[in-house]
N, CA and C atoms as an extended XYZ file, in Angstrom:
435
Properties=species:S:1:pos:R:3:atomname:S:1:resname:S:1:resid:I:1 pbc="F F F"
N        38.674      -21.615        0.903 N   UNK     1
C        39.438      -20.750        1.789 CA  UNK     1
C        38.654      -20.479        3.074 C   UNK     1
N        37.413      -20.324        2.978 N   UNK     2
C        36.732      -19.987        3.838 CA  UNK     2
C        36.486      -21.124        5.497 C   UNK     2
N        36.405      -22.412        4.722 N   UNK     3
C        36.470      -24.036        5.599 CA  UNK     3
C        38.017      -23.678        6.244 C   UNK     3
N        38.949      -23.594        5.075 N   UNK     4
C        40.092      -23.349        6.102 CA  UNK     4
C        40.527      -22.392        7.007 C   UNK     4
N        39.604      -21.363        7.004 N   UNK     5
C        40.039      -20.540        8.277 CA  UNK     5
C        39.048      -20.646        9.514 C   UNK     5
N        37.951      -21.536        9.212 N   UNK     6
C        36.866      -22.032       10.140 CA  UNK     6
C        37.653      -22.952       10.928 C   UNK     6
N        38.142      -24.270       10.145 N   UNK     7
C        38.708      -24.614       10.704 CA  UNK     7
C        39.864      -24.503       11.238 C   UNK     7
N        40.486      -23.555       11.131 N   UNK     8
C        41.943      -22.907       11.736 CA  UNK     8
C        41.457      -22.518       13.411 C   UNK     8
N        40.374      -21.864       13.222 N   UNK     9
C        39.766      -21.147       14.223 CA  UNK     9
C        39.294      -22.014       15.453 C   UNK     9
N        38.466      -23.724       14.821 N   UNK    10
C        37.926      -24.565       15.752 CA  UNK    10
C        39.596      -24.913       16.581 C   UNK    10
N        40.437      -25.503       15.331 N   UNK    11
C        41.582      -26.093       16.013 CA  UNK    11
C        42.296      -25.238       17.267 C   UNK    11
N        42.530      -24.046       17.003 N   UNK    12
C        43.017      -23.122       17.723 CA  UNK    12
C        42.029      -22.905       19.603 C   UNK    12
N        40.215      -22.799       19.210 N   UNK    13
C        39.490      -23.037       20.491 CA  UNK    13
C        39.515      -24.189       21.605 C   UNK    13
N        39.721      -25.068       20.274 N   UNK    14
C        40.148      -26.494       21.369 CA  UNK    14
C        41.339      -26.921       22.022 C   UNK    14
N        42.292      -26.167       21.237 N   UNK    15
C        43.331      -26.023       21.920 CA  UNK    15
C        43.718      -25.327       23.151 C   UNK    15
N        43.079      -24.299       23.353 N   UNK    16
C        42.945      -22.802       24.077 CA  UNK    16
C        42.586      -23.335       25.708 C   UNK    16
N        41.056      -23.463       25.171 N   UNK    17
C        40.260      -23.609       25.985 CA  UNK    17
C        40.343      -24.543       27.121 C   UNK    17
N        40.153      -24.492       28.136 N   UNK    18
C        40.507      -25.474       29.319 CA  UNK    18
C        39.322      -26.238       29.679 C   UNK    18
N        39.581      -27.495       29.410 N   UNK    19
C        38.742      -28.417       30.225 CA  UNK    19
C        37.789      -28.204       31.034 C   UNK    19
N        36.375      -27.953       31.694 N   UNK    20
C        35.835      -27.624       32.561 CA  UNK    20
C        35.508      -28.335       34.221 C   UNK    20
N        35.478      -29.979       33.236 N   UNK    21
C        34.761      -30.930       34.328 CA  UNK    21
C        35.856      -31.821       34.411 C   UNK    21
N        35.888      -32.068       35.669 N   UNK    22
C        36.835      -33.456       36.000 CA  UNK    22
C        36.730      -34.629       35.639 C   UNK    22
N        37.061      -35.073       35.276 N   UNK    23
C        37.240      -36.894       34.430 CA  UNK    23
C        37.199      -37.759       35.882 C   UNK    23
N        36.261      -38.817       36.024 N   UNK    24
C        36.256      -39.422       37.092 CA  UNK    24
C        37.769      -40.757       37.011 C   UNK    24
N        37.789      -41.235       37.827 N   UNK    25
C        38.794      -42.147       38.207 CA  UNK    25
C        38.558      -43.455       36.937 C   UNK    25
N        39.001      -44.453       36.906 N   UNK    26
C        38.985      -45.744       36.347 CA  UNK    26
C        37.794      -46.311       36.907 C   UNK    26
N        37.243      -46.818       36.687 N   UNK    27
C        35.828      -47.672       37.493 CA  UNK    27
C        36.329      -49.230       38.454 C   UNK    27
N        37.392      -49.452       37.474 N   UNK    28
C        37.653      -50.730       37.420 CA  UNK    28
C        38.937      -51.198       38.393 C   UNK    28
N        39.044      -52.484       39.027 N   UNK    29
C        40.432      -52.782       39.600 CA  UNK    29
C        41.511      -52.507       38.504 C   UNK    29
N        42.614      -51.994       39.719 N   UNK    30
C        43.629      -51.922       38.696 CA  UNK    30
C        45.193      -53.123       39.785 C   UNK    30
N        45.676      -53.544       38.735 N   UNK    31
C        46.719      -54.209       39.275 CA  UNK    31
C        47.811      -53.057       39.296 C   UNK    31
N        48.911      -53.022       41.152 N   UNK    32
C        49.588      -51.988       41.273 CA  UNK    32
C        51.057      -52.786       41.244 C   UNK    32
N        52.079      -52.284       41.123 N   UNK    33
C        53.453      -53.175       41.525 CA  UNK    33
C        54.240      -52.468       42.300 C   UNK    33
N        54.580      -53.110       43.690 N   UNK    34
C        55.080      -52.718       44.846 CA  UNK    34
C        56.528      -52.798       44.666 C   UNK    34
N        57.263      -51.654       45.407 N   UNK    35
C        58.806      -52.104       44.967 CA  UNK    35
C        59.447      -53.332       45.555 C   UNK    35
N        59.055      -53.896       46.339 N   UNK    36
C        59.675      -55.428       46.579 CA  UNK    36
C        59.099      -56.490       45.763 C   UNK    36
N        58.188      -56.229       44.303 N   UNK    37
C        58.276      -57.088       43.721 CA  UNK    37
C        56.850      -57.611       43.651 C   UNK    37
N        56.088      -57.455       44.639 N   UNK    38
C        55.104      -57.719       44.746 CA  UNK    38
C        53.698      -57.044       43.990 C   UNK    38
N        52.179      -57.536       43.991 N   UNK    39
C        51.007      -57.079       42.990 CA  UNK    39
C        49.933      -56.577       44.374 C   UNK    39
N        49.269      -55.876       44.099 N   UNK    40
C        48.165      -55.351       44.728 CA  UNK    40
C        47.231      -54.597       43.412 C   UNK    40
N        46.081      -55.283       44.303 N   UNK    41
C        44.957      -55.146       43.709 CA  UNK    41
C        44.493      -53.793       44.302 C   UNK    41
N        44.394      -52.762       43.321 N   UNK    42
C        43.490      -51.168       43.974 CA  UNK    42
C        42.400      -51.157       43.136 C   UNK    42
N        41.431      -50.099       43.634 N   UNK    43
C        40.288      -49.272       43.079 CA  UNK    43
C        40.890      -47.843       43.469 C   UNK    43
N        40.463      -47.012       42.141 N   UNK    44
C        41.102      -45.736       41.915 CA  UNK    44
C        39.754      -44.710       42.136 C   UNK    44
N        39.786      -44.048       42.904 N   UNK    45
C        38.263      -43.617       43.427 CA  UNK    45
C        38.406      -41.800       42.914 C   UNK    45
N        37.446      -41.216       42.877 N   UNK    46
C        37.810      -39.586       43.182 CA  UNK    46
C        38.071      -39.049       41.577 C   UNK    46
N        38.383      -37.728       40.990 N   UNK    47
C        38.801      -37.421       40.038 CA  UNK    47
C        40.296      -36.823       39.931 C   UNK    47
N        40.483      -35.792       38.729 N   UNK    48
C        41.890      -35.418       39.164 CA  UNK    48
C        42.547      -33.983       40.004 C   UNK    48
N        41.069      -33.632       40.485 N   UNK    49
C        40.859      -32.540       42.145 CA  UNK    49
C        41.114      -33.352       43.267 C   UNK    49
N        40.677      -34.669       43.872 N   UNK    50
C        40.750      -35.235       44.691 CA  UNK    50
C        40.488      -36.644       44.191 C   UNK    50
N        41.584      -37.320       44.397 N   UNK    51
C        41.562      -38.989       44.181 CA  UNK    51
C        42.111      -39.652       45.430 C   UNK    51
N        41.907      -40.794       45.922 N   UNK    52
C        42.453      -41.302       46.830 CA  UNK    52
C        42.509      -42.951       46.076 C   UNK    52
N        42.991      -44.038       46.976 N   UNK    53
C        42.906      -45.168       46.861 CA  UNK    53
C        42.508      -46.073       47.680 C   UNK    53
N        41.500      -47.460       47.252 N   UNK    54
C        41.005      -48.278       48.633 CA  UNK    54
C        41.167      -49.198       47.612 C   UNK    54
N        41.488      -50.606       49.118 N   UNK    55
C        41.735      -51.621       48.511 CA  UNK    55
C        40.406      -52.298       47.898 C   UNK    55
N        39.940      -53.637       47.466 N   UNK    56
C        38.933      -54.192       46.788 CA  UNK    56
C        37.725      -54.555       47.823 C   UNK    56
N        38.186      -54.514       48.837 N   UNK    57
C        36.994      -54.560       50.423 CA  UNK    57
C        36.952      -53.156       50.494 C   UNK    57
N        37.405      -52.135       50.477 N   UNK    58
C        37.159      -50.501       50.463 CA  UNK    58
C        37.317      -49.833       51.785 C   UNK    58
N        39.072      -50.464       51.716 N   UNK    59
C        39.807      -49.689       53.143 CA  UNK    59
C        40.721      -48.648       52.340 C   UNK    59
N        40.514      -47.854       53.019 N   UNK    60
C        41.881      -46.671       52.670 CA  UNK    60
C        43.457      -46.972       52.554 C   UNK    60
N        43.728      -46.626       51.349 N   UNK    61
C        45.407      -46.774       51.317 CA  UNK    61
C        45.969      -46.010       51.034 C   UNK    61
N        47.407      -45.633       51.433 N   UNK    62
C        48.133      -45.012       50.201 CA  UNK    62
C        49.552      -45.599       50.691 C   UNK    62
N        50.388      -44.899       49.396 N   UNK    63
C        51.669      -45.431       49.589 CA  UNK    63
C        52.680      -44.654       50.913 C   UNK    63
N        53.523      -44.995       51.118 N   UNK    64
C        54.303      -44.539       52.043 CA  UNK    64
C        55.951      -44.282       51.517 C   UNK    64
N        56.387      -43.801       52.186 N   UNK    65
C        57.944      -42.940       51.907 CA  UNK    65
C        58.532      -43.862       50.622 C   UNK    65
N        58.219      -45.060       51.152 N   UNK    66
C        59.052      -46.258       50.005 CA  UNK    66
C        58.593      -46.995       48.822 C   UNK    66
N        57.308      -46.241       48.826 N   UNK    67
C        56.454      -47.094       47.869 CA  UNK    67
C        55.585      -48.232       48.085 C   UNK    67
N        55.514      -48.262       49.217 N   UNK    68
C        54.778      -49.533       49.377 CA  UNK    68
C        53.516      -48.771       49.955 C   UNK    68
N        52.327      -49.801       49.698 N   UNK    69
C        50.691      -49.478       50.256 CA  UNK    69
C        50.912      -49.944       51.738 C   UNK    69
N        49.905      -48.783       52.350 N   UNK    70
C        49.706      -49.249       53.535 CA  UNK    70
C        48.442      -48.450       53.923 C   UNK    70
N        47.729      -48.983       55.250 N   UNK    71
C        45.806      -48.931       55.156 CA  UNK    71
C        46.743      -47.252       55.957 C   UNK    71
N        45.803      -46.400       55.398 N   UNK    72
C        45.725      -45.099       55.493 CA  UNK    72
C        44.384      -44.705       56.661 C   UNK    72
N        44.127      -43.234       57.467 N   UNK    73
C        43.628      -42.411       57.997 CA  UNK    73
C        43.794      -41.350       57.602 C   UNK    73
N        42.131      -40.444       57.484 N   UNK    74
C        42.268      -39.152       57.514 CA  UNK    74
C        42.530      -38.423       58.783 C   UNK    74
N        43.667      -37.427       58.799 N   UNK    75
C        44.308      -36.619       60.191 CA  UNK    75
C        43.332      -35.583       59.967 C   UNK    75
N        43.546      -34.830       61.277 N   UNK    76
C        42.549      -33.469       61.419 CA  UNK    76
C        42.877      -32.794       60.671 C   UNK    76
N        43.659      -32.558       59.534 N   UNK    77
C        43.925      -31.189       58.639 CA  UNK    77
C        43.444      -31.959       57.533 C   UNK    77
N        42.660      -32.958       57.210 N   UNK    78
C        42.111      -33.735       56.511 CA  UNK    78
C        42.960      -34.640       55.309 C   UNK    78
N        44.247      -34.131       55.463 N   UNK    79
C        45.622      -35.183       54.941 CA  UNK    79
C        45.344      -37.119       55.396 C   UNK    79
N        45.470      -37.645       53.804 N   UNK    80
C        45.513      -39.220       53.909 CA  UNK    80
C        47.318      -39.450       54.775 C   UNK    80
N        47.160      -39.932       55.666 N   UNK    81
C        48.594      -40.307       56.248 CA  UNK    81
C        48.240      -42.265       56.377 C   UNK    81
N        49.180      -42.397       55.940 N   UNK    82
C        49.898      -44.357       56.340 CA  UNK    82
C        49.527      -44.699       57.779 C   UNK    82
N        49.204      -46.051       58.008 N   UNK    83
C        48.672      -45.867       59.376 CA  UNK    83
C        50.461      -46.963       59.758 C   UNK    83
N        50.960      -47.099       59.238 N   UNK    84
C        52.225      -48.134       59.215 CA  UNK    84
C        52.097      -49.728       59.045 C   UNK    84
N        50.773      -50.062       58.826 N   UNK    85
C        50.668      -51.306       58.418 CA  UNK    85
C        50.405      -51.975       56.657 C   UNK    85
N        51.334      -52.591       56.596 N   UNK    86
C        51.520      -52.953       54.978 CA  UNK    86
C        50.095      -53.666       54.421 C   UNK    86
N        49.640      -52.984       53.052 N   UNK    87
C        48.429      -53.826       52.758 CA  UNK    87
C        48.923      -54.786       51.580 C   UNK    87
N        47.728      -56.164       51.867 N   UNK    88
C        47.863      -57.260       50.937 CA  UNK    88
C        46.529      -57.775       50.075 C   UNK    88
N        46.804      -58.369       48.890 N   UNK    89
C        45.820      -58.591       48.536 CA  UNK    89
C        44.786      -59.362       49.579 C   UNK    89
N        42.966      -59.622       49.313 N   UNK    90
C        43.125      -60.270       50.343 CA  UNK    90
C        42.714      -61.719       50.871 C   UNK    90
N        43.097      -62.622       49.712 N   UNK    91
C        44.082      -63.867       49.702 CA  UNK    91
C        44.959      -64.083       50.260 C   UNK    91
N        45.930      -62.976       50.696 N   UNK    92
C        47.496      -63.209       50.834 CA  UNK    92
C        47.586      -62.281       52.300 C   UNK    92
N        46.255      -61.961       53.087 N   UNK    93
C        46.403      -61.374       54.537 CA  UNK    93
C        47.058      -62.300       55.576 C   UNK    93
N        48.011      -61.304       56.250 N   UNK    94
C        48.362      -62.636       57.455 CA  UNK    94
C        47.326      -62.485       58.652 C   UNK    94
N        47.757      -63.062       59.683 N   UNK    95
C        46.099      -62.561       60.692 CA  UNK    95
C        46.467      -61.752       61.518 C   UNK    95
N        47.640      -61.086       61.761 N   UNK    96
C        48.278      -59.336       62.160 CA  UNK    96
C        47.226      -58.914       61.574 C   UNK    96
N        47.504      -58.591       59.840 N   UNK    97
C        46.806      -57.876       59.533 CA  UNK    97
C        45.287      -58.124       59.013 C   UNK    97
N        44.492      -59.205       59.516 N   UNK    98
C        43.352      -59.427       59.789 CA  UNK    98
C        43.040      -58.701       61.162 C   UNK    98
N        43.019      -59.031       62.087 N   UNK    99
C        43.120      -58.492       63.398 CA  UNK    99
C        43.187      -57.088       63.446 C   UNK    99
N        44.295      -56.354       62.428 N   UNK   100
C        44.371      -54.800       62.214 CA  UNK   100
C        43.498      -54.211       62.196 C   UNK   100
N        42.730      -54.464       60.263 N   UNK   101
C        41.833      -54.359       60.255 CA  UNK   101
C        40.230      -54.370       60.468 C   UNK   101
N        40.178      -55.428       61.305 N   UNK   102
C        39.068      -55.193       62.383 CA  UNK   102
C        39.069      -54.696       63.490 C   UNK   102
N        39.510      -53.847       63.809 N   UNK   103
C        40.493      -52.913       64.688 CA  UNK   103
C        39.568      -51.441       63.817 C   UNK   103
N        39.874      -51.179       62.842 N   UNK   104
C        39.588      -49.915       62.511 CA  UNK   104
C        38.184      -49.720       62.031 C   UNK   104
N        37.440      -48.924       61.676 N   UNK   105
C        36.546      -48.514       60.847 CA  UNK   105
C        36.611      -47.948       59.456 C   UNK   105
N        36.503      -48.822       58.246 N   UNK   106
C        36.432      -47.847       57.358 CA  UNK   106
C        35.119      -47.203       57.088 C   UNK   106
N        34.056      -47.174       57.441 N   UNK   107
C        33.073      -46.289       57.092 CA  UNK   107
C        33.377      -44.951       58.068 C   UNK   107
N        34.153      -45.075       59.077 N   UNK   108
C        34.491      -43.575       59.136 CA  UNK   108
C        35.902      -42.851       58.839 C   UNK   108
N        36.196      -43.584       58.719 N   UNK   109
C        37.444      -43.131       57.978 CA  UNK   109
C        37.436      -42.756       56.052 C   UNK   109
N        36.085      -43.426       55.637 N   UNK   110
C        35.762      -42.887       54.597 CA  UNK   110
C        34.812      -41.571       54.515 C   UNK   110
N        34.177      -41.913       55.551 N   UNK   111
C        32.972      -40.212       55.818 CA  UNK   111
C        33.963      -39.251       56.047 C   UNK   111
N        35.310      -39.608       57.052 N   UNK   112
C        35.934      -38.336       57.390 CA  UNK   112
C        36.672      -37.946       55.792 C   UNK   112
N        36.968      -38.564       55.100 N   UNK   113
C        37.384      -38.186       53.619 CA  UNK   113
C        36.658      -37.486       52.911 C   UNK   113
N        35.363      -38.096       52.815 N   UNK   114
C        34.460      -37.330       52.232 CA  UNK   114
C        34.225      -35.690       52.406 C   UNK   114
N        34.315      -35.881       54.098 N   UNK   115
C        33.785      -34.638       54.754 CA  UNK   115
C        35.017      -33.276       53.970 C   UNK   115
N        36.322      -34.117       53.823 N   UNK   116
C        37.279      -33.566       53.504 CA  UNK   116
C        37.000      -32.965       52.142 C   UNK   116
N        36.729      -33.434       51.372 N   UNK   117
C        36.095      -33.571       49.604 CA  UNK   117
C        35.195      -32.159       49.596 C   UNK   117
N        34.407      -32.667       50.678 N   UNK   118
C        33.156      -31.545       50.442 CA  UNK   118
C        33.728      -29.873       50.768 C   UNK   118
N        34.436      -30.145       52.090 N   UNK   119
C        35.265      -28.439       52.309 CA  UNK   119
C        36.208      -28.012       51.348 C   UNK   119
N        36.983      -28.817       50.729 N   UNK   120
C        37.741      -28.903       49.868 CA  UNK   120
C        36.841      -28.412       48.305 C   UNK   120
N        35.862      -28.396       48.684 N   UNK   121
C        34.812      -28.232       47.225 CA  UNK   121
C        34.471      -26.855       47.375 C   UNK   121
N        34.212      -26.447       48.510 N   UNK   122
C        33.417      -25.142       48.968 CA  UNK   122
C        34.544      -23.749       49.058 C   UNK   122
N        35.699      -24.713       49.595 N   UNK   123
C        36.634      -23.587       49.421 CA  UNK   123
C        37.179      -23.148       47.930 C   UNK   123
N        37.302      -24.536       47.115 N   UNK   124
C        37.604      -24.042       45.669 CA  UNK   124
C        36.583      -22.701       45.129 C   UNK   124
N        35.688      -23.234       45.069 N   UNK   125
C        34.444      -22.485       44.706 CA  UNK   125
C        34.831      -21.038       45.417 C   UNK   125
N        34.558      -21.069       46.822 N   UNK   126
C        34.786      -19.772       47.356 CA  UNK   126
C        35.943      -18.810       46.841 C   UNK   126
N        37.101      -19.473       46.255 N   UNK   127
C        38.327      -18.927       45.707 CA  UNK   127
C        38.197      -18.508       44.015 C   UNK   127
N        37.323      -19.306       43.797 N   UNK   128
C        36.734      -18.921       42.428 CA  UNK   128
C        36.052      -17.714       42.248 C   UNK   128
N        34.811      -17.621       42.813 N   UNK   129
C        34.381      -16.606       43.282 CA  UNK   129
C        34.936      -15.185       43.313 C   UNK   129
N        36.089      -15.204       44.119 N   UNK   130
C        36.413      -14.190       44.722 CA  UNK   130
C        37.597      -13.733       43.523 C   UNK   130
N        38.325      -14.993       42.891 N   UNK   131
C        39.027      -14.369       41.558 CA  UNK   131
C        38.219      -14.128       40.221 C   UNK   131
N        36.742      -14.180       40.448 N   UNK   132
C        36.379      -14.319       38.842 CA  UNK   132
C        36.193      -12.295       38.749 C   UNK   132
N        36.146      -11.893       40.279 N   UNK   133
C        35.678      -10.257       40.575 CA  UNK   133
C        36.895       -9.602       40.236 C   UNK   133
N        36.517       -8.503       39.111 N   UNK   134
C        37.515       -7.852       38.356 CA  UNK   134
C        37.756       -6.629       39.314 C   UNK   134
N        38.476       -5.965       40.036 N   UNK   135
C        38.137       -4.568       39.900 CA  UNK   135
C        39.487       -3.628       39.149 C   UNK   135
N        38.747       -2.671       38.979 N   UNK   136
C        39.489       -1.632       38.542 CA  UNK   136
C        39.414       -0.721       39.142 C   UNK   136
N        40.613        0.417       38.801 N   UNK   137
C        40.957        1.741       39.804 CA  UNK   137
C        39.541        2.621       38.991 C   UNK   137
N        38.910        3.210       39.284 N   UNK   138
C        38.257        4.656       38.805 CA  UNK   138
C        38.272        5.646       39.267 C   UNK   138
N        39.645        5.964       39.601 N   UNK   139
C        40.001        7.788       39.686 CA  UNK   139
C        40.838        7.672       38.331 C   UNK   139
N        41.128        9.021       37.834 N   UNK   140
C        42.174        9.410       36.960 CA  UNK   140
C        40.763        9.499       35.623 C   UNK   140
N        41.697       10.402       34.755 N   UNK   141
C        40.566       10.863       33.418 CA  UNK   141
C        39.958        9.338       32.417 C   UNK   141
N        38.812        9.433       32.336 N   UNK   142
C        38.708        8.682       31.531 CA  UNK   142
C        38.970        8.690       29.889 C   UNK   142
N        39.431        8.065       29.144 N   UNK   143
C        39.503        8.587       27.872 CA  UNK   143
C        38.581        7.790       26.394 C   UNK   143
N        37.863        8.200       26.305 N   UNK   144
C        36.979        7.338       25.056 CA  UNK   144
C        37.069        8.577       23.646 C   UNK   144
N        36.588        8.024       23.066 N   UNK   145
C        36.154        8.347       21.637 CA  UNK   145
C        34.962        9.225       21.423 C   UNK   145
């Protein structure tokens, strides 16, 4: 009797209790399917606070209104936005989008993400902080035993 209310008790904590640490992304390529039918190759970066996506050279993507990938920028409010050019595996680049992409920078377009990550870290925290502080009223009678 005693095992079974131990274990009543573990089942019930693990249930309860919330997760602490973020689970990182997949390590690995993942094959994506585009709604016209088509495959793209991603890397799934970030955890499940902040994840983004870059292609297998490690340009920024995300999808757009329709589902399809396209090479992404971080905007000044630190939002991933579509830059409007469609991404391809990159076997299957035409030289538009060769040319595009040497056109842009991803090492700063990945620092400006980052930079995003990190304020995005400081403010959680700071919000944590400020909800973990209990207060209570102390006017009115106290009443104990």
């Amino acid at each position: 009797m005693k095992y079974k209310s131990i274990l009543i008790l573990l089942s019930f904590l693990i249930a309860v209790c919330p997760k602490t640490n973020a689970e990182p992304a997949f390590p690995g390529p993942i094959n994506m399917h585009q709604p016209d039918g088509s495959s793209l190759t991603v890397l799934l970066k970030g955890d499940e606070f902040f994840a983004y996506n870059t292609t297998i050279d490690g340009y920024l993507i995300t999808q757009n209104q329709k589902g399809l990938f396209e090479y992404a920028n971080v905007d000044a409010e630190g939002k991933i936005v579509a830059m409007g050019v469609r991404v391809r595996n990159i076997n299957e680049r035409s030289a538009q989008e060769l040319q595009f992409i040497e056109s842009i920078s991803k090492e700063k377009i990945l620092q400006k993400l980052s930079e995003t990550f990190e304020s995005n870290i400081s403010k959680s925290a700071e919000v944590r902080a400020a909800s973990s502080v209990v207060t209570k009223s102390m006017t009115g009678n106290k009443r104990v035993l």
